[in-house]
C-alpha positions, -999 to 999 in steps of 0.1 A, spaced: -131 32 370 -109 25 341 -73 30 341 -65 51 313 -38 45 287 -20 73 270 -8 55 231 11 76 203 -12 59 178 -47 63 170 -59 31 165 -50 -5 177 -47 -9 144 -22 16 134 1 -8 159 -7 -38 138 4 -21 107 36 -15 116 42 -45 131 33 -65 96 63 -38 85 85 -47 111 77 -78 110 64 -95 74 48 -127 68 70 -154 53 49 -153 21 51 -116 17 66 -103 -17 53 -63 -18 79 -40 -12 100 -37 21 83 -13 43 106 -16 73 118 21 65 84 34 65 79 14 98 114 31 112 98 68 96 62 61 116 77 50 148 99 85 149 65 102 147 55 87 179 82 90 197 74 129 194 41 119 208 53 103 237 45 74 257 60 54 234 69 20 246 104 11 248 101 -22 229 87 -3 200 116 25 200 142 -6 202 126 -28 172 124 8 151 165 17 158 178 -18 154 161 -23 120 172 14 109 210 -1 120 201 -29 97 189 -5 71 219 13 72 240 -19 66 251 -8 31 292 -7 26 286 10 -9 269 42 13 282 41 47 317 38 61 326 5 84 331 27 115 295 44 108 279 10 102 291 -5 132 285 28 158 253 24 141 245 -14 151 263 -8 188 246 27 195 208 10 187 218 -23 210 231 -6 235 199 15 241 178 -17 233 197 -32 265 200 -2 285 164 5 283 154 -27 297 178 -37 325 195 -4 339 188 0 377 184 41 373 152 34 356 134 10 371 130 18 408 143 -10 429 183 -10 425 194 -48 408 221 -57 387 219 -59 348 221 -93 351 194 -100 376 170 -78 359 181 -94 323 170 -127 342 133 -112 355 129 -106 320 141 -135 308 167 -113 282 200 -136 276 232 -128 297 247 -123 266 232 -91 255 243 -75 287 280 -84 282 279 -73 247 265 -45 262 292 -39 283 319 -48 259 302 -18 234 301 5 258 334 0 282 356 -16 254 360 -22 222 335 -21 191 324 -55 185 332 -71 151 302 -64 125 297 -101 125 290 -101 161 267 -71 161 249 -83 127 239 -117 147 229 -98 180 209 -75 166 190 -102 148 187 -122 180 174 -90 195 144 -85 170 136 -120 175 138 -119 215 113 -86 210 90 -106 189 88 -134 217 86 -105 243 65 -78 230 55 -79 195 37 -110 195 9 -103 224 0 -75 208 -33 -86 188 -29 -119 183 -58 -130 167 -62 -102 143 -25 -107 130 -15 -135 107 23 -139 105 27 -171 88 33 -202 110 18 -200 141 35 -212 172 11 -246 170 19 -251 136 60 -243 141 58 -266 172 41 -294 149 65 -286 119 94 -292 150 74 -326 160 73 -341 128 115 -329 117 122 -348 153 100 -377 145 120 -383 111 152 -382 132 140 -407 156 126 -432 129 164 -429 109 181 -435 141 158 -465 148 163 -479 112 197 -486 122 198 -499 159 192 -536 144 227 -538 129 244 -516 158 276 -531 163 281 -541 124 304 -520 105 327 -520 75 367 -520 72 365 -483 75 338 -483 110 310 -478 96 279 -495 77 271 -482 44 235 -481 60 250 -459 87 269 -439 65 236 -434 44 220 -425 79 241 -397 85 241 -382 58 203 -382 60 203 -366 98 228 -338 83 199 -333 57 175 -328 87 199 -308 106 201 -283 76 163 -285 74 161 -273 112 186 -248 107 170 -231 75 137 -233 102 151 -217 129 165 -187 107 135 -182 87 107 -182 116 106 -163 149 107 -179 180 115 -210 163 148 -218 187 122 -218 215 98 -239 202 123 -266 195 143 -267 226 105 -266 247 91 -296 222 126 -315 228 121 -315 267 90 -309 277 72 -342 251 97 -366 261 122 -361 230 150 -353 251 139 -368 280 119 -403 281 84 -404 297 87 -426 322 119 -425 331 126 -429 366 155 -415 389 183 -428 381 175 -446 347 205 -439 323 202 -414 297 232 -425 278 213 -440 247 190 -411 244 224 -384 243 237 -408 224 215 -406 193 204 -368 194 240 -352 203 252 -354 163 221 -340 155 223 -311 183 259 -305 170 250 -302 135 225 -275 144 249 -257 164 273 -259 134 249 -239 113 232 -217 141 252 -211 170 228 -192 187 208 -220 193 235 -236 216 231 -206 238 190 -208 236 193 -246 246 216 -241 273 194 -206 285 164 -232 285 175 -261 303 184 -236 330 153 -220 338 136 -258 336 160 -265 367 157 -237 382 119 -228 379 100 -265 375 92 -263 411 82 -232 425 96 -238 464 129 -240 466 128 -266 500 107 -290 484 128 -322 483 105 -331 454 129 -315 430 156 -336 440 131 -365 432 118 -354 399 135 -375 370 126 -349 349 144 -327 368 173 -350 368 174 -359 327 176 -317 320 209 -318 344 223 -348 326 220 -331 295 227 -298 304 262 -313 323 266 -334 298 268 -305 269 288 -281 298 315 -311 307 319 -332 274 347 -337 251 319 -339 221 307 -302 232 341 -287 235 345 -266 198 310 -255 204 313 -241 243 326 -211 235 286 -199 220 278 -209 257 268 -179 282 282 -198 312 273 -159 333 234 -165 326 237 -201 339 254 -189 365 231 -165 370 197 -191 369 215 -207 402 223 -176 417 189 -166 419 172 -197 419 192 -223 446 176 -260 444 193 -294 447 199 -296 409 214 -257 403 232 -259 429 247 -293 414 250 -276 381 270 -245 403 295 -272 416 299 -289 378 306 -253 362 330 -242 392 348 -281 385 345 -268 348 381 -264 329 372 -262 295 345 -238 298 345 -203 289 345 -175 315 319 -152 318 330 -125 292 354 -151 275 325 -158 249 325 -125 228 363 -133 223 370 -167 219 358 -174 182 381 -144 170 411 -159 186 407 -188 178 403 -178 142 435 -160 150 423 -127 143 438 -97 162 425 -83 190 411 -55 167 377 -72 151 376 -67 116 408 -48 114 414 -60 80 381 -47 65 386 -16 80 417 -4 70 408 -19 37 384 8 39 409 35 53 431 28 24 405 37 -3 400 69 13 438 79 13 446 71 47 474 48 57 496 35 89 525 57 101 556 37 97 567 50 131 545 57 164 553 92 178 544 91 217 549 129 224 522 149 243 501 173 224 514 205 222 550 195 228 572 203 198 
């Protein structure tokens, strides 16, 4: 006999519809219905059984909704923005609700949910509001992540959302294929440069890889999934890592041509450091299956992941950009998965000085933009100042109700 399934819609096709609201195609240009969406999705919740990825993607797009400085105060838009991430993340990793008792982090990892949600997590929660720029940028990586995780299995075939993953993965092919062929125009006169160090050819070839770059980057912000599909195409079809290759084979010509590239992409979407890192970590840790096999220690492919991944986690070039890096969920991948190759990448993190420590990331970039340790203090008592409020000259430290 059937297992029965309890839904707060009618149809299957009252779930479709609210996904195209959630969710709209690229050439959409009606009206925005993502408040409708947000008004349905309360409806159902009365219902019950209503799944938790569903409740997430309705509160963090009513936080985004409610984005509006001419309406809400900072402090409400903010609470707003933490209050719907925190019960995104809560929902999915806390160890009260799912049986069998595992930290956040290892249950982030069985669902494959980036350490860094949980730390922001923890930082909303236990510390400090994150800056609005910090929760604005998670809570877009979260809708994304819930496309990837929920979203997109439900009805495939009867949804059309644009580019499909085969066509995003062969719009990826052919941007890396015109980086290849630029770089390649140029190895002839390697070596030949101008009073200044460089060719005017090479010059002229740069600037044409930073056009790519901002091509990729206007990519990966417009379509879902699309930091994915080009960290998978760029490893697993030999981009990153030469078919062929055998153990031992230097790498240092391939790094060498597609690290400007990766850092110009970084540059102009940061999260995409933190997917490509995320990525080459799982590929280590989850190739091969059985951890005694000596096969991994044999695999070149293996191998050319760990070279890059040490390479981007140990190099002078990668040093601005480390602080985007969630060095916990690395970490984490060897914790959980121990084969020759993590636990290489264990030792190379542990040997690690420049790299940030596990909650060091949500920090860094406002220190070292030399903001105080209060994110967007400035904006906020902008805001304070408007509605007649103002800081006391002097601090009095007296208990309440002492005169």
């Amino acid at each position: 006999m059937s297992k029965v399934i309890f839904t707060p819609w009618k149809t299957h096709s009252d779930l479709l519809a609210v996904r195209s609201q959630f969710y709209p195609a690229p050439e959409y240009t009606g009206p925005d219905m993502r408040s409708k969406a947000c008004a349905t999705v309360s409806a159902w919740k009365l219902r019950g059984n209503l799944p938790h990825a569903v409740e997430a993607t309705a509160l963090l797009t009513d936080a985004i909704l409610h984005d509006d400085a001419s309406k809400n105060s900072v402090f409400s838009i903010r609470a707003t923005y933490a209050a719907a991430f925190c019960r995104f993340v809560t929902g999915l990793v806390d160890n009260k609700l799912h049986g069998a008792k595992k930290s956040m982090f290892s249950r982030a990892l069985d669902l494959g949910l980036p350490a860094s949600f949980v730390e922001l997590r923890h930082e909303a929660t236990h510390r400090e509001l994150p800056s609005l720029t910090v929760l604005r940028d998670s809570t877009g990586r979260s809708l994304e992540w819930l496309w990837g995780f929920y979203w997109r299995g439900v009805g495939v075939d009867s949804f059309s959302s644009g580019s499909g993953g085969g066509e995003l993965e062969e719009l990826v092919r052919g941007v890396l294929g015109q980086v290849v062929a630029l770089v390649d125009a140029t190895a002839d006169g390697k070596g030949v440069g101008s009073g200044d160090g460089l060719s005017r050819k090479k010059r002229r070839v740069q600037m044409d890889v930073a056009s790519v770059a901002a091509r990729v980057v206007g990519i990966l912000k417009e379509s879902r999934g699309a930091e994915s599909a080009l960290v998978r195409v760029m490893l697993r079809e030999g981009w990153f890592v030469p078919a062929g290759r055998r153990v031992g084979d230097s790498l240092t010509d391939t790094i060498s041509k597609w690290d400007p590239l990766l850092q110009m992409i970084t540059e102009g979407c940061p999260s995409f450091l933190v997917t490509l890192t995320e990525i080459m970590a799982d590929e280590l840790a989850f190739t091969f299956t059985d951890p005694s096999s000596t096969s991994t220690k044999n695999d070149p492919y293996c191998e050319g992941v760990y070279t890059w991944l040490d390479h981007v986690l140990r190099s002078t070039r990668w040093e601005l950009h480390r602080r985007h890096i969630s060095v916990s969920y690395v970490l984490a991948v060897c914790e959980e998965s121990s084969n020759h190759w993590t636990a290489l990448l264990k030792k190379s993190i542990g040997e690690g000085d420049s790299l940030p420590t596990v909650s060091q990331h949500l920090g860094s970039q406002r220190e070292s933009s030399g903001e105080s340790g209060l994110p967007d203090a400035d904006d906020d008592m902008t805001t304070l100042h408007r509605f007649g409020w103002d800081m006391a000259d002097t601090w009095d430290s007296r208990p309440l109700g002492v005169i």
